[in-house]
Structures are given as C-alpha cells and as structure tokens.
SETIDREN-731805 format. One line per field, with one value per residue: residue in three letters; x, y, z of N, C-alpha, C, O, CB in turn; chain. Coordinates in Angstrom, 1 decimal, padded with zeros to 4 digits. Atoms other than C-alpha are relative to their C-alpha. Last residue first. Glycine has a CB too. Example, Ala and Ser with C-alpha at 12.3 -4.5 7.8 and 13.67 -1.06 7.14 Angstrom:
residuo <- SER|ALA
n_X <- -000.9|000.9
n_Y <- -001.1|-001.2
n_Z <- 000.0|000.0
ca_X <- 013.7|012.3
ca_Y <- -001.1|-004.5
ca_Z <- 007.1|007.8
c_X <- -000.8|000.9
c_Y <- 001.1|001.2
c_Z <- 000.8|000.0
o_X <- -000.3|001.9
o_Y <- 002.2|001.2
o_Z <- 000.9|000.7
cb_X <- 000.4|-001.0
cb_Y <- 000.5|000.0
cb_Z <- -001.4|001.2
cadena <- A|A
//
This chain:
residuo <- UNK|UNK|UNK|UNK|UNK|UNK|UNK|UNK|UNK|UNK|UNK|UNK|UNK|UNK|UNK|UNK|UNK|UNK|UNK|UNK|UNK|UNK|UNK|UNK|UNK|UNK|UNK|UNK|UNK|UNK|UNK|UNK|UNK|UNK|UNK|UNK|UNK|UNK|UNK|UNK|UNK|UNK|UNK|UNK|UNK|UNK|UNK|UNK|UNK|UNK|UNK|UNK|UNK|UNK|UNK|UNK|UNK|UNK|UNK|UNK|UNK|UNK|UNK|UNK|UNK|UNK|UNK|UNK|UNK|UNK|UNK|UNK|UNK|UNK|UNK|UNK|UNK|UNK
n_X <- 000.7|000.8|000.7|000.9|-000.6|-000.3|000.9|000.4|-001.2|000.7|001.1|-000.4|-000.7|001.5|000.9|-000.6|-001.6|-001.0|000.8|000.1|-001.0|-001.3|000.8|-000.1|-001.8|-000.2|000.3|001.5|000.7|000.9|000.6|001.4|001.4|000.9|000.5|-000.2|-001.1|000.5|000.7|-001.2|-000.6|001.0|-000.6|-001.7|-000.3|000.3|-000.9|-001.1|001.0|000.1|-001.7|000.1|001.1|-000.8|-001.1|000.8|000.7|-001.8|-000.6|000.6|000.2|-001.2|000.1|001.0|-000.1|-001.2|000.6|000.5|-001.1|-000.8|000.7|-000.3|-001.4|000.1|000.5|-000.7|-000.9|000.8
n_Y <- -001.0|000.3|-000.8|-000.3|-000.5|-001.2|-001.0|-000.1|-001.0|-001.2|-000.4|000.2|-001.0|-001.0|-000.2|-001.0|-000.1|000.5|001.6|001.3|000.6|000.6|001.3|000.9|000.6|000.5|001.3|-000.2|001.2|-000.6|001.3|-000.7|000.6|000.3|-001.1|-000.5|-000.5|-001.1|-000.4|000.1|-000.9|-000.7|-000.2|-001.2|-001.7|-000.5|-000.4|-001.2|-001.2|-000.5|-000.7|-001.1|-001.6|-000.7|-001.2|-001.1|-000.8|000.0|-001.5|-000.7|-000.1|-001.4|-001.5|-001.0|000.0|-001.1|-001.5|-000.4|-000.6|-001.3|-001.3|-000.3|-000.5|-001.2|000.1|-000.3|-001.3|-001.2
n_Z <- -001.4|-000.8|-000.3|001.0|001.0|-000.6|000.4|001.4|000.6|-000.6|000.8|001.9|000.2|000.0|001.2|000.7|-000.6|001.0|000.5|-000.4|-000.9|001.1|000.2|-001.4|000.4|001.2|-000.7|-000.4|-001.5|-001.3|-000.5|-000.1|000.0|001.7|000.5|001.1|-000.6|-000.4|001.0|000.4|-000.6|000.1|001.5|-000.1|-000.4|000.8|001.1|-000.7|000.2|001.0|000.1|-001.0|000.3|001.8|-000.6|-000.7|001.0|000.5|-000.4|000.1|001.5|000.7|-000.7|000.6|001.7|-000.2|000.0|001.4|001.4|-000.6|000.0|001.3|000.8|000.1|001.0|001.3|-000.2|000.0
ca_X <- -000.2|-000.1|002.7|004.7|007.5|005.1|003.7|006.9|008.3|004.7|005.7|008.9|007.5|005.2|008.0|010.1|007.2|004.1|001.6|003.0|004.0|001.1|-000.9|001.1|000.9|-003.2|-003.2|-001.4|002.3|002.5|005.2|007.0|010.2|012.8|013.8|014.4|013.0|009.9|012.1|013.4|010.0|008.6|011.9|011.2|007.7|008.4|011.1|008.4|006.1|008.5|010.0|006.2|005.5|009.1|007.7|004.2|006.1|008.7|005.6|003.6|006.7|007.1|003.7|003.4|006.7|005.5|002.2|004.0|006.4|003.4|001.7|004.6|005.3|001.4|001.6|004.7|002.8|000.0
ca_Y <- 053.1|052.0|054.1|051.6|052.0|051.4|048.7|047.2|048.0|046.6|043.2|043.0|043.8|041.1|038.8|039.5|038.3|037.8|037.7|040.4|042.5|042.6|042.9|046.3|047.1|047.4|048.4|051.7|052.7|054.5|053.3|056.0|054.7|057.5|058.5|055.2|054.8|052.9|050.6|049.6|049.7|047.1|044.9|045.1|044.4|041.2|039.9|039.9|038.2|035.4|035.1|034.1|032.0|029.8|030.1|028.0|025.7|024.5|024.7|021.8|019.9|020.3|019.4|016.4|014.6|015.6|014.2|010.9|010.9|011.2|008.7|005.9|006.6|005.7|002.4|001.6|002.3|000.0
ca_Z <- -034.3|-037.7|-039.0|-041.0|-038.2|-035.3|-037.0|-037.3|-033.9|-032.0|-034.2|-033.0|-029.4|-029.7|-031.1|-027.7|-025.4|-027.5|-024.9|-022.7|-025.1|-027.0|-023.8|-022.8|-026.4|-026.1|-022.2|-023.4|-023.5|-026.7|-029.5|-031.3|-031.9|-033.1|-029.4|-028.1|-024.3|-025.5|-026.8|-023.2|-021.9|-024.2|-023.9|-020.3|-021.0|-023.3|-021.3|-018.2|-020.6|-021.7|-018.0|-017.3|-020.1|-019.8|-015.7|-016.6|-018.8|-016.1|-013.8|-015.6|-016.3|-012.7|-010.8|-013.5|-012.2|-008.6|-009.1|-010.5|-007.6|-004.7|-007.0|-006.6|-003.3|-002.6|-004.3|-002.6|001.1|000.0
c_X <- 001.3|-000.3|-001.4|-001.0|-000.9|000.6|000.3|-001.1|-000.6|001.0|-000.8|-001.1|000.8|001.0|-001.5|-000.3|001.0|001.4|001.3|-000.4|000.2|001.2|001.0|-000.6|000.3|001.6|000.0|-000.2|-001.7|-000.6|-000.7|-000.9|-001.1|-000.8|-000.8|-000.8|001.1|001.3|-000.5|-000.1|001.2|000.8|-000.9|000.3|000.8|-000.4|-000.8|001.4|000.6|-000.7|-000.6|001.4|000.1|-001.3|000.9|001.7|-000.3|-001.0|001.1|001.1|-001.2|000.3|001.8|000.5|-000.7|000.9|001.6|-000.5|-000.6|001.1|000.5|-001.1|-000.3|001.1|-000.3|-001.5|000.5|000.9
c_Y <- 000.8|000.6|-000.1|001.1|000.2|001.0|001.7|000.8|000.1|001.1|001.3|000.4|000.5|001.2|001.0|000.0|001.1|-000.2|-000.2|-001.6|-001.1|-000.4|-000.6|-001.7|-000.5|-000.8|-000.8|-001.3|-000.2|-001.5|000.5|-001.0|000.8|-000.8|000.0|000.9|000.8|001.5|001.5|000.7|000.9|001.4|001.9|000.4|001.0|001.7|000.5|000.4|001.1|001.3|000.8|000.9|001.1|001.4|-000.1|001.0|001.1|001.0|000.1|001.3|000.8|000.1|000.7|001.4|001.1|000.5|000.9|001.5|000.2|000.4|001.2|001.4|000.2|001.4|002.1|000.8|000.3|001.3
c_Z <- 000.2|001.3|000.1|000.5|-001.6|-001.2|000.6|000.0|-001.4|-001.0|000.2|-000.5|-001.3|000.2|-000.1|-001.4|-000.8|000.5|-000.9|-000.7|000.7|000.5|-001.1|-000.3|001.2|000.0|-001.2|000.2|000.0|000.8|001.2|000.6|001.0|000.1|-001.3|-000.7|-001.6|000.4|-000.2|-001.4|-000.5|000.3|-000.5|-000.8|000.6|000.9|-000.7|-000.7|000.8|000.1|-001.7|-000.3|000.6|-000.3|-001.3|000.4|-000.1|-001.6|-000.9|000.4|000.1|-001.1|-001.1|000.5|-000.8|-001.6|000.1|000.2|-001.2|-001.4|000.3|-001.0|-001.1|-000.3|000.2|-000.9|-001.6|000.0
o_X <- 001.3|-001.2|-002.1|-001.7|-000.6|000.2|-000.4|-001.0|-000.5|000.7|-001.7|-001.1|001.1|000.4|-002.4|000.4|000.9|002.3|001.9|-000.4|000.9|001.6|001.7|000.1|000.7|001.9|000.1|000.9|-002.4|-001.3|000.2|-001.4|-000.9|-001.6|-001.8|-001.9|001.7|000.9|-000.2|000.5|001.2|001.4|-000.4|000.8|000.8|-000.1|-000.1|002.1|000.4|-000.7|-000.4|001.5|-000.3|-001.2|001.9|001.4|-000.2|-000.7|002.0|001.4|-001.1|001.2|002.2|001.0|-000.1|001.2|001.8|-000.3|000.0|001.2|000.7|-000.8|-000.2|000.9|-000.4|-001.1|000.5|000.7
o_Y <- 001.7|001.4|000.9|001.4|001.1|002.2|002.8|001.9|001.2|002.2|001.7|001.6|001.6|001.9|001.3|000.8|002.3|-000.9|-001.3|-002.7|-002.1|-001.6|-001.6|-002.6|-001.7|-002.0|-002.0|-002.0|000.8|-002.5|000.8|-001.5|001.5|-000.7|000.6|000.6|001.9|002.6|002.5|001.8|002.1|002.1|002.9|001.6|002.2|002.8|001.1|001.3|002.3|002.0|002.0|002.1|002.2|002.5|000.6|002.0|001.9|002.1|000.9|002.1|001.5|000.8|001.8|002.3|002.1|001.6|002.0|002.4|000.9|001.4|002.1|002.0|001.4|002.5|003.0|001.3|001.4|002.3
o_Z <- 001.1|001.7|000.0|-000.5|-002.3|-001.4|000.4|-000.7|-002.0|-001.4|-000.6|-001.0|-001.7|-000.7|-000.9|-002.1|-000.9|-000.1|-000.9|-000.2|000.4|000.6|-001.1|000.3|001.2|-000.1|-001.0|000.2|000.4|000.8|002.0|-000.3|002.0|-000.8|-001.5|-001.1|-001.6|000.2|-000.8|-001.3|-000.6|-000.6|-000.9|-000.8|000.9|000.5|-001.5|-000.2|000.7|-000.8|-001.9|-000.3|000.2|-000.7|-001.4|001.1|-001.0|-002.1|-000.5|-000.5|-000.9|-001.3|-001.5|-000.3|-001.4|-002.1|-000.2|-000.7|-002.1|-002.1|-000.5|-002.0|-001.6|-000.8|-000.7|-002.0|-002.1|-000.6
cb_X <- -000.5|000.3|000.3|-000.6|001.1|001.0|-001.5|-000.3|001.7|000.1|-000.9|000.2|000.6|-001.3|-000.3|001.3|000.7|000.1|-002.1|-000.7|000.1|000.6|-001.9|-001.2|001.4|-000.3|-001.5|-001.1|000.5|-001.7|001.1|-000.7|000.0|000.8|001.0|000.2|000.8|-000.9|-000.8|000.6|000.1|-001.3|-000.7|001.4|-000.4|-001.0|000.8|000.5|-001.5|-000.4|001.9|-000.1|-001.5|000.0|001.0|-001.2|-000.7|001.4|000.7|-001.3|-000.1|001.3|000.3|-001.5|-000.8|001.3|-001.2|-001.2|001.2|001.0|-000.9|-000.2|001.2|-000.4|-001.3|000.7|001.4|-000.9
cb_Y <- -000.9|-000.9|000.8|-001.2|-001.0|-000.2|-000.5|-001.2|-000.6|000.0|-001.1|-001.6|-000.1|-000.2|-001.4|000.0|-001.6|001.0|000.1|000.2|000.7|001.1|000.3|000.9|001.2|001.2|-000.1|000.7|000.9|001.0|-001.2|000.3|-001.7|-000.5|000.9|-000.8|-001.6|-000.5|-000.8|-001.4|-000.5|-000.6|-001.9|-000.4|000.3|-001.0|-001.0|-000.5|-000.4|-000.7|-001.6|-000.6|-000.1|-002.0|-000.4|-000.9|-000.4|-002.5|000.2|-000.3|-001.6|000.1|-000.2|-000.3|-001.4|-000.9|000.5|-001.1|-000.9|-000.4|-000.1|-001.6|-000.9|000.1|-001.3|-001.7|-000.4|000.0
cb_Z <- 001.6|-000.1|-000.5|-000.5|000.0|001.2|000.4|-000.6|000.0|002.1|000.1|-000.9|000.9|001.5|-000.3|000.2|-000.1|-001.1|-001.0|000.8|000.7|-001.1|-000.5|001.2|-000.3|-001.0|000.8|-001.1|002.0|-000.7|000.3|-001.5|000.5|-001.4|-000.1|-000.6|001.0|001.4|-000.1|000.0|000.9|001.0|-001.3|000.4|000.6|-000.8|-000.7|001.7|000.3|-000.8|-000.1|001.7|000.2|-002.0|001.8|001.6|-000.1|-000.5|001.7|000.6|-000.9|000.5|002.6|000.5|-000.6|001.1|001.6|-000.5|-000.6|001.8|000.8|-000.7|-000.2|000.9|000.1|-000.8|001.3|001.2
cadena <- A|A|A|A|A|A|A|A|A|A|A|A|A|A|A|A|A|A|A|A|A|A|A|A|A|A|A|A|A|A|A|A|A|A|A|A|A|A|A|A|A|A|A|A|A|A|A|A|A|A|A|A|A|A|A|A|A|A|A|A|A|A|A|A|A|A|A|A|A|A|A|A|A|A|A|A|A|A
//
C-alpha cells in the first residue's frame, strides 16, 4: 500500500514540474516582453504608446510582440 502511494506522490511531482517549467518559460517570456517594451519605449525615433493594447502585445508575444509593436510602429499604424 505504502509503494503504491510513493509511486503517486512521484508521479504528481513529475506532473507538478513539467507543468511549472512551462508555466515560468511563459512568465519570464512576458516579463522579457515588458522590459523589452519599456526599453524601446525609451528610443527617441520609436513611437510606441504605452497603453493596455501594447502592454498585452507585449506580454503575450514576449520579444516577437514587441517586433511586431516596432513594425507597425515603423509603417505608422499606431
């Protein structure tokens, strides 16, 4: 009985960190996408307005949402 519950405890544990190892590559990606954000923001020739829109780009895309915030920035979307 005891082995059967070892072997559970290590399977949730297994799970618990292939879930978190996922869950903190999304999180670093979205705190690299509003440093990057910021950082940008900071260059005199982009144009890029802090608002809850790019804020979200950022976060979701990481450092391809901030690529993609430079492009339209540069074609004079927003």
């Amino acid at each position: 009985m005891e082995i059967i519950l070892v072997l559970i405890v290590i399977l949730g544990l297994i799970i618990l960190f292939k879930v978190g190892g996922v869950l903190l590559r999304i999180l670093l990606n979205m705190i690299l996408g509003f440093i990057l954000l910021f950082i940008v923001d900071l260059i005199p020739s982009v144009d890029i307005p802090i608002n809850i829109l790019t804020v979200l780009v950022a976060g979701f895309g990481g450092i391809f949402g901030v690529i993609f915030l430079l492009i339209l920035s540069f074609i004079g979307i927003i």
